[in-house]
C-alpha positions as CSV (number, residue, x, y, z in Angstrom):
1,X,-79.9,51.9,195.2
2,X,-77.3,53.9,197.0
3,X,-78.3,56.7,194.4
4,X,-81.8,56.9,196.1
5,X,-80.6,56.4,199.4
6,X,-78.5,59.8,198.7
7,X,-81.7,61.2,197.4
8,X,-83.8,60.2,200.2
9,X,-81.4,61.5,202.6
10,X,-81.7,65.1,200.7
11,X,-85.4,65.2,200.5
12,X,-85.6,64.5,204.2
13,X,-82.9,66.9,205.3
14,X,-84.8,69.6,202.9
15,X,-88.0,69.0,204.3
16,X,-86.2,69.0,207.8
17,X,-85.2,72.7,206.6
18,X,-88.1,73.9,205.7
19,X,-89.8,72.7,208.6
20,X,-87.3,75.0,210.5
21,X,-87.9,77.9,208.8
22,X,-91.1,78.1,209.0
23,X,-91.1,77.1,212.8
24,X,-88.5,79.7,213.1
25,X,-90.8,82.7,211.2
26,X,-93.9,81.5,213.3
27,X,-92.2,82.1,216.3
28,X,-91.0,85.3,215.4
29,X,-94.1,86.5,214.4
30,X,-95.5,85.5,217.2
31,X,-93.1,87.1,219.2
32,X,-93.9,90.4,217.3
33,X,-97.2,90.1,218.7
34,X,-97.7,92.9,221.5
35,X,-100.2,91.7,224.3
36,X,-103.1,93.1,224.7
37,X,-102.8,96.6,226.7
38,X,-99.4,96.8,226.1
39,X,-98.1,100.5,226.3
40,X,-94.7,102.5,225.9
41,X,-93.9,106.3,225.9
42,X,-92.2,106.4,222.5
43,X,-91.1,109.8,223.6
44,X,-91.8,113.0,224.0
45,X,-92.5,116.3,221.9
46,X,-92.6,120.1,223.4
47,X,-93.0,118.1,226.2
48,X,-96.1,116.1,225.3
49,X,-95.8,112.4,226.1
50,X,-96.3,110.4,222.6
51,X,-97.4,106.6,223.8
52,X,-98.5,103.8,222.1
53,X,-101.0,101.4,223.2
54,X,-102.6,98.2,221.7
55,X,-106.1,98.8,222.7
56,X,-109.4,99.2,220.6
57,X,-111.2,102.9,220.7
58,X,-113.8,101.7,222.5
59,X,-112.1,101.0,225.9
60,X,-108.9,103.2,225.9
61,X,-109.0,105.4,228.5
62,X,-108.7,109.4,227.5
63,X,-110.5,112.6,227.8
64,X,-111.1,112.5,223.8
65,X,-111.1,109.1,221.5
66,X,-110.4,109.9,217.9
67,X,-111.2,107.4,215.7
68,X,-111.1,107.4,211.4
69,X,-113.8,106.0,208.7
70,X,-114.0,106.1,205.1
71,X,-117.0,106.9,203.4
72,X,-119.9,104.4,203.9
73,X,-120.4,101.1,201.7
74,X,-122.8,98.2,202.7
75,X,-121.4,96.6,205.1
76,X,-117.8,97.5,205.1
77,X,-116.9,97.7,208.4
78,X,-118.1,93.8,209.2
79,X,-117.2,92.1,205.8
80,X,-113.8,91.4,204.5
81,X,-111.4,92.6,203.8
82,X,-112.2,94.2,207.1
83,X,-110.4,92.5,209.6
84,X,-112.8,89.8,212.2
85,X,-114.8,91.1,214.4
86,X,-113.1,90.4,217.5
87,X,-109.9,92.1,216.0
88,X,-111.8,95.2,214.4
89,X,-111.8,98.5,216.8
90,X,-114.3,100.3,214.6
91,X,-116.2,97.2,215.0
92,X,-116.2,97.2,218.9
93,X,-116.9,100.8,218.9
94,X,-119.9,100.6,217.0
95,X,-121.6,97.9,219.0
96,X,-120.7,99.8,222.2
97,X,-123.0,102.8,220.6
98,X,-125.6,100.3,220.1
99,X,-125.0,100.7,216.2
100,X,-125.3,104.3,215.8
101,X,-122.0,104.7,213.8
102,X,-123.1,102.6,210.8
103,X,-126.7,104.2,211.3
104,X,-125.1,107.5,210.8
105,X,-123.4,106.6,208.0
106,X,-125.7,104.4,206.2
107,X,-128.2,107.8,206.6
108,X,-125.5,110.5,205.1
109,X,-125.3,112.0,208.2
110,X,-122.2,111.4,208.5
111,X,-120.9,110.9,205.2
112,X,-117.0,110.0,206.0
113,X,-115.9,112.9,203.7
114,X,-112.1,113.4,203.5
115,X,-111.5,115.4,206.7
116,X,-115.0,115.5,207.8
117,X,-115.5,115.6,211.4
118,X,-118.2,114.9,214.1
119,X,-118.4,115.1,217.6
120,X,-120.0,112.4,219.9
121,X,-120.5,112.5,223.4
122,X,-121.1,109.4,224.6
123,X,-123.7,108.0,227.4
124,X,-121.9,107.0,230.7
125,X,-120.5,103.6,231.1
126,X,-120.6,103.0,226.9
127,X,-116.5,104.3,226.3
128,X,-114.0,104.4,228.3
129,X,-113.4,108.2,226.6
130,X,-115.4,111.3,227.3
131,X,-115.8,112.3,223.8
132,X,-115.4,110.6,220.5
133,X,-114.7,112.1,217.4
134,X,-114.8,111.0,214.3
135,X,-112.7,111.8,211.4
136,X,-114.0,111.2,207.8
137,X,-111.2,109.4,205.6
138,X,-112.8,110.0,202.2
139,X,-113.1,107.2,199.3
140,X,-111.1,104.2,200.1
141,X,-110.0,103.5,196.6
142,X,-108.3,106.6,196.6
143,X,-106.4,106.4,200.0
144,X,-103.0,107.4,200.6
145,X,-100.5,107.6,203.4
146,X,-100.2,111.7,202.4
147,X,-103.7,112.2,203.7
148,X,-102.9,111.1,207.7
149,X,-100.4,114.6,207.6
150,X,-104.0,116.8,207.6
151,X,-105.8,113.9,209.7
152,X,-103.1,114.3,212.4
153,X,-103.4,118.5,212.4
154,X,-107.4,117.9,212.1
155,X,-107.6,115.7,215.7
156,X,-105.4,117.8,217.0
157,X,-106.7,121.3,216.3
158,X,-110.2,119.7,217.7
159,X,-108.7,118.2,221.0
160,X,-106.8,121.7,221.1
161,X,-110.3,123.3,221.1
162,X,-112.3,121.4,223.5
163,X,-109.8,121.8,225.9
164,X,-108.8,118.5,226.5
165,X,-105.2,117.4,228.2
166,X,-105.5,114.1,226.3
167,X,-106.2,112.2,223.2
168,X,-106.9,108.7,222.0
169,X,-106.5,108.3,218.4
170,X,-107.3,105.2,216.2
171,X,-106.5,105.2,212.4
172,X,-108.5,102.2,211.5
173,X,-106.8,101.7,208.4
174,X,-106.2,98.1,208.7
175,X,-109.6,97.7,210.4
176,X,-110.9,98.5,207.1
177,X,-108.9,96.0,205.7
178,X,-106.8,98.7,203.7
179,X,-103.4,97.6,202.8
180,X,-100.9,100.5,204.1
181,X,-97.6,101.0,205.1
182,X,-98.1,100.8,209.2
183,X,-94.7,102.6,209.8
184,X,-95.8,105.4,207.3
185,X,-99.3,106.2,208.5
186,X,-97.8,106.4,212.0
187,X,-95.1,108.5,211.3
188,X,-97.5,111.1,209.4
189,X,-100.3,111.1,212.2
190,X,-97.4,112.3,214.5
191,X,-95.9,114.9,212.1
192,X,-99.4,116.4,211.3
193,X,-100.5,116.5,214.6
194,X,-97.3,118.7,215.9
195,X,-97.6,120.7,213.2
196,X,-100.7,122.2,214.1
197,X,-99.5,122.1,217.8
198,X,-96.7,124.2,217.0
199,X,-99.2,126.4,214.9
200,X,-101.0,127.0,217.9
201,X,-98.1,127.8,220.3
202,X,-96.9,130.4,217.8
203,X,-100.0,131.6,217.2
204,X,-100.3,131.8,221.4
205,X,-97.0,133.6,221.6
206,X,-98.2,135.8,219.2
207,X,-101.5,136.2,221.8
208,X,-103.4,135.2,218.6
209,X,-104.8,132.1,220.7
210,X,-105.2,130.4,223.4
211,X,-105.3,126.7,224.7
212,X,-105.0,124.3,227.1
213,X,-101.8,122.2,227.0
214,X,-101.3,118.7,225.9
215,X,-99.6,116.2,228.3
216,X,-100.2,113.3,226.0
217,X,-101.3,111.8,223.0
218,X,-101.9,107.8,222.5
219,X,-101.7,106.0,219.1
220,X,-103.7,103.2,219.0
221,X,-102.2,99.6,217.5
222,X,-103.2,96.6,216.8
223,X,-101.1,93.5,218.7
224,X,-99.8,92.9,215.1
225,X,-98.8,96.5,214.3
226,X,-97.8,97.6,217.5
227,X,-94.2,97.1,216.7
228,X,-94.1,98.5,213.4
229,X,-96.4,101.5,214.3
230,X,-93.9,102.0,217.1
231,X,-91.0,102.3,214.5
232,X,-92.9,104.8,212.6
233,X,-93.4,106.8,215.4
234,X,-90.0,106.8,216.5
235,X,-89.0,108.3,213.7
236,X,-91.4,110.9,213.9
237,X,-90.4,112.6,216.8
238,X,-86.9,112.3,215.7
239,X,-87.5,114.4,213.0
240,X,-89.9,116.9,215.0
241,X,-87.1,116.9,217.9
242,X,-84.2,117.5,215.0
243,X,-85.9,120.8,213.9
């Protein structure tokens, strides 16, 4: 009897301890959890302001919203894996276009080839952005964190063009229900883009170009990534800074 009353006690400190943990990983997830609208200047390159902000394309505020899709299957934005509705940004965006996303999709017209591009401008009141342009992501089964290097220089050779001070820009990776390193894709959107703005200013110095200068760029995040994004990005500018 006093052998089961030892065993008792163990099972119910165990289960006490387990309890714990998994109280204690809860709560730190949830405290990983960035509000909506939450924003931070991650810092600055050549004097461009790099910010995050965990908004969905549809209502952050810029002069240009960028925003990535992969080719067109049935559905793919609205069933899983792509995340819920209320937490998918490509989701949002294509209701606030009355649907014309998927419908340019679903025709070809917009096929979502890798590096593809198309410009939108958008009726009054239906984005919080002047423009929107979309940036083709190619086959999903094929995806790699590589690719968001060219993505980065793409949007911002095209903001760099239409003159714009500002850009918003979504990756909608994990909208898409794509498994990828958050820190990674982050850090690669902010390489490629200063590469291509540094491409630019020597080309300009060289009085090969001209263009309107950036003040700021904002990455996009879901309340879940935020954090993690903001790591990746970090890191980015360090590197860019170091050179």
């Amino acid at each position: 009897m006093k052998n089961l009353s030892i065993i008792s006690k163990y099972r119910l400190s165990y289960s006490t301890l387990i309890l714990f943990i998994t109280i204690l990983f809860a709560n730190t997830s949830f405290a990983q959890m960035a509000a909506l609208g939450s924003t931070t200047t991650w810092g600055k390159v050549d004097g461009v302001a790099v910010n995050g902000l965990v908004q969905g394309p549809s209502a952050a505020e810029a002069e240009l919203q960028v925003a990535c899709i992969f080719e067109y299957t049935e559905g793919d934005i609205f069933n899983p894996p792509a995340l819920p509705a209320n937490l998918n940004g490509m989701v949002h965006l294509d209701d606030a276009l009355k649907g014309i996303i998927t419908e340019l999709r679903k025709s070809g017209k917009f096929a979502g080839h890798s590096l593809e591009t198309l410009l939108i401008t958008p009726p009054k009141g239906t984005l919080a952005s002047k423009q929107l342009l979309l940036i083709g992501l190619g086959d999903r089964n094929k995806f790699t964190p590589d690719l968001m290097i060219s993505v980065g220089s793409t949007a911002m050779r095209e903001a760099l063009r239409l003159g714009v001070s500002n850009y918003s820009f979504a990756s909608d990776i994990k909208d898409a229900g794509i498994d990828s390193p958050t820190a990674l894709v982050a850090t690669n959107v902010v390489l490629g883009s200063f590469e291509a703005y540094r491409t630019q200013t020597y080309l300009k110095d060289k009085k090969l170009a001209d263009y309107k200068p950036l003040t700021k760029i904002i990455l996009l995040a879901g309340p879940a990534f935020y954090t993690v994004a903001g790591e990746g990005i970090k890191d980015a500018i360090a590197k860019l800074n170091a050179k």
